[in-house]
N, C-alpha and C positions, 0 to 999 in steps of 0.2 A: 574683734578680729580673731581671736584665740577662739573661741566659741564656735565661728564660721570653720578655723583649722579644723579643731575637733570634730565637727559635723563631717567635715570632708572626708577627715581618714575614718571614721567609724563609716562612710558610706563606701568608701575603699575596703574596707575589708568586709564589709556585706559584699560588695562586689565578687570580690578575690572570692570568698565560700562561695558563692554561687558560681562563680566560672571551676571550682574545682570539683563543685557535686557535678556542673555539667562536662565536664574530662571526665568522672568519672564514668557516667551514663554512656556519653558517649564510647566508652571505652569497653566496656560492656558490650553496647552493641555493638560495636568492633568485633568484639571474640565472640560472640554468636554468629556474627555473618561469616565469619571464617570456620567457625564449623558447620555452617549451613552446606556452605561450599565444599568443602570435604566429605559430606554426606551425598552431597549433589555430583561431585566426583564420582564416587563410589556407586552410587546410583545409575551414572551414564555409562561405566567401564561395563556395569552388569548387564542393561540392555544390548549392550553392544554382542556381549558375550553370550545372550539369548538370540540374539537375531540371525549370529555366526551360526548356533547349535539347532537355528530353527532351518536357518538354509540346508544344513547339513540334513536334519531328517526328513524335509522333502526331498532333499537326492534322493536317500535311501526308498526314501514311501514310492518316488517312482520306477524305481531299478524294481525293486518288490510290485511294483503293477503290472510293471513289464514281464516279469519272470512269469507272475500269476495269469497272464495272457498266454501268454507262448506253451505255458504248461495245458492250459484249456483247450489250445488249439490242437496240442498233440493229443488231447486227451478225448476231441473229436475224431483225429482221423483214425484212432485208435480205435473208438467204436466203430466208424464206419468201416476198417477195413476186417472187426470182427465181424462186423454185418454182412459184408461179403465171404467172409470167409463159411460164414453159417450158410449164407447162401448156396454158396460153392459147395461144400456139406451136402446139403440136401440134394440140391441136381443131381451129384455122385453116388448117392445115397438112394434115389427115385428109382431106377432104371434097375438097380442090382434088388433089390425086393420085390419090382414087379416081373411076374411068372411071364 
């Protein structure tokens, strides 16, 4: 009967070590997963904060498309109304050279 006692608690305390190396492990993975998620935090605030600053420069890129249109367009009727003006130029111009 003492024999069987002994056997028991020697298998108790192989127990006990083995449940405390597994607390430990698991413990471990504990505090890795929790700075996993603190990285993964850190990681979503950032996209978040790229997505904010990407919407922001397409505003911009379109305001600057817009600008760079309206500019082109005056920068047509610009020519064209030197073109008239050259024109007009010359009609004025024809008449007073010839004899």
């Amino acid at each position: 009967h003492e024999q069987l006692l002994k056997m028991m608690e020697e298998r108790m305390m192989d127990v006990e070590q083995k449940l405390r190396l597994v607390k430990r492990l698991l413990q471990d993975k504990v505090n890795q997963l929790k700075e996993q998620l603190s990285k993964n935090t850190k990681a979503d605030a950032m996209v978040k904060d790229l997505y904010v600053e990407n919407a922001q420069l397409l505003k911009a890129l379109e305001a600057t498309e817009q600008r760079q249109k309206t500019a082109e367009r005056k920068n047509y009727l610009l020519e064209e109304k030197i073109a008239n003006l050259n024109r007009i130029v010359r009609n004025l111009a024809s008449p007073s050279f010839s004899p």
